[in-house]
N, C-alpha and C positions, 0 to 999 in steps of 0.2 A: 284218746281214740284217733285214730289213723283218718283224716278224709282228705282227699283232692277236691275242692269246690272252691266256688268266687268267693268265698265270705270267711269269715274266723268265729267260730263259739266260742265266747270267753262265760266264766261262769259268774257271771254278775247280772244286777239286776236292769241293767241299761241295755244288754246285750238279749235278756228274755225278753223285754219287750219289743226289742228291733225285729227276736225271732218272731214273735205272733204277728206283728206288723209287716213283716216283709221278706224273712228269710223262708220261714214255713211255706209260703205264697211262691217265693221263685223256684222251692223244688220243687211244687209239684209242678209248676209250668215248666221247667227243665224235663223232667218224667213223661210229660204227658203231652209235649212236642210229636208234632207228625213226624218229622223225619229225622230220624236216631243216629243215621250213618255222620253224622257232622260231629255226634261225641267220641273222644276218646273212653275203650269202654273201662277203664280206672275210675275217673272222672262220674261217669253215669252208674257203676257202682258205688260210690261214694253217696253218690243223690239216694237213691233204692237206699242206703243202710242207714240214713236219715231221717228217710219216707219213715221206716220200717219201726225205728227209734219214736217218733213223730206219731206212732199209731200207738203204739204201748203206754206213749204221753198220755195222749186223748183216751185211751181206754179206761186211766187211774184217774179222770178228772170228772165229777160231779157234775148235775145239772147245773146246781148256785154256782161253783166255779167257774163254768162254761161262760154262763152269764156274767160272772163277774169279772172275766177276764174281756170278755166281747165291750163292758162300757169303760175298765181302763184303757184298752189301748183305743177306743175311739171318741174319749174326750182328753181333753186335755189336764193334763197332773196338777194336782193342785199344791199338792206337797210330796217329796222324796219318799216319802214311809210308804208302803205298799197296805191296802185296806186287808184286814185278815185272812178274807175269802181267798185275794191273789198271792199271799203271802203263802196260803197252803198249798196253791199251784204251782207256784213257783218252787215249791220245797219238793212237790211230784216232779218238776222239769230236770231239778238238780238228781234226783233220783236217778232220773233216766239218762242224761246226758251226759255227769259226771262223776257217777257211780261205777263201781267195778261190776255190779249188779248187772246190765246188760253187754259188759265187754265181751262174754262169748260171740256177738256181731264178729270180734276187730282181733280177736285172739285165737282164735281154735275154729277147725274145718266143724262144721255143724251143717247141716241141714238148711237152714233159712239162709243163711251166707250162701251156700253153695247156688241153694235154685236162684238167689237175686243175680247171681253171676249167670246163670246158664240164661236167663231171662233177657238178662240187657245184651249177651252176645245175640242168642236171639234177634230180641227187638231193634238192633244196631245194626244187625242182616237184612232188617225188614223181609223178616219169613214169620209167618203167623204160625198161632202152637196147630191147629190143625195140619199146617203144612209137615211142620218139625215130623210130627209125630206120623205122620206118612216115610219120610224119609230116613227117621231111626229104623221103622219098626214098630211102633206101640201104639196105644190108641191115645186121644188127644186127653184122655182124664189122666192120664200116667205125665204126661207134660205138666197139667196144672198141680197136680200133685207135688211134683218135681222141684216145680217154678216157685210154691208157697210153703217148699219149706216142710211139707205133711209126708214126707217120702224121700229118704236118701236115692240118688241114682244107685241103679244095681251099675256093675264095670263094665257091663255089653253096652247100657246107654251113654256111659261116661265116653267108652272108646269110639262110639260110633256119632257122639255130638262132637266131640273131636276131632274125628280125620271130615267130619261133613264141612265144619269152620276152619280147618287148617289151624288147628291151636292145640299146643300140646297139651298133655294133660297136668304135668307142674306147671302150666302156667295159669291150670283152671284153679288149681290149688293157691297159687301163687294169691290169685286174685282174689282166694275168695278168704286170706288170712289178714 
């Protein structure tokens, strides 16, 4: 999987724990920064297909998981062998992160790639979706729609969030492969 970010996912067990510890924690504060125009939006794409990766995680994880991932990473290890509860989480992480199973993200134009790209050009602009959607043309539920992935752009919004950003349209493709 293709990402631009500060960190490296290797698929080990040293490397899930640093993510629950700390790397999960800097995307979303990467994301969810006031002012977006400071990222390269490659880069803040990359954060978004993480998030997005990150939410599919949590969606396949159990209460008892949840919890039993919340008291290994905040005590301290007592032995390398992982307790079975996180052992099953950790076999979900591997799912999602090192699977072919979600590379439609990082391999083919889809819908949820696309809106995370139209999103961070977007949010990089600092134009809110009500704005946008004043400014295409459409109403502001046709954006959110758009944005998560529930709704292919029709070619009218694809052309006209393009010449609004000055960004061609292979390079919305570009981004979002």
């Amino acid at each position: 999987m293709k990402f631009k970010v500060d960190f490296i996912l290797k698929n080990n067990q040293s490397c899930f724990r640093k993510y629950l510890t700390y790397y999960s924690k800097l995307v979303y504060d990467y994301i969810n920064r006031e002012e977006k125009r400071i990222y390269s939006i490659d880069t803040y794409i990359s954060y978004l297909k993480i998030a997005k990766l990150d939410g599919f995680f949590n969606d396949l994880l159990t209460s008892e998981e949840l919890e039993a991932l919340y008291d290994w990473t905040h005590h301290e290890q007592v032995s390398y062998q992982l307790p079975i509860v996180v052992e099953r989480a950790y076999e979900k992480w591997q799912l999602v992160f090192f699977s072919d199973k979600y590379d439609c993200l990082f391999k083919q134009l889809n819908p949820i790639v696309f809106g995370l790209v139209l999103r961070a050009i977007r949010e990089c602009n600092n134009i809110s979706k009500t704005a946008l959607a004043d400014m295409i043309g459409v109403d502001r539920k046709t954006v959110i729609l758009t944005e998560n992935g529930q709704r292919f752009s029709s070619l009218d919004y694809i052309y006209k969030f393009s010449k609004l950003f000055q960004i061609s349209i292979d390079m919305l493709i570009s981004y979002s492969l």
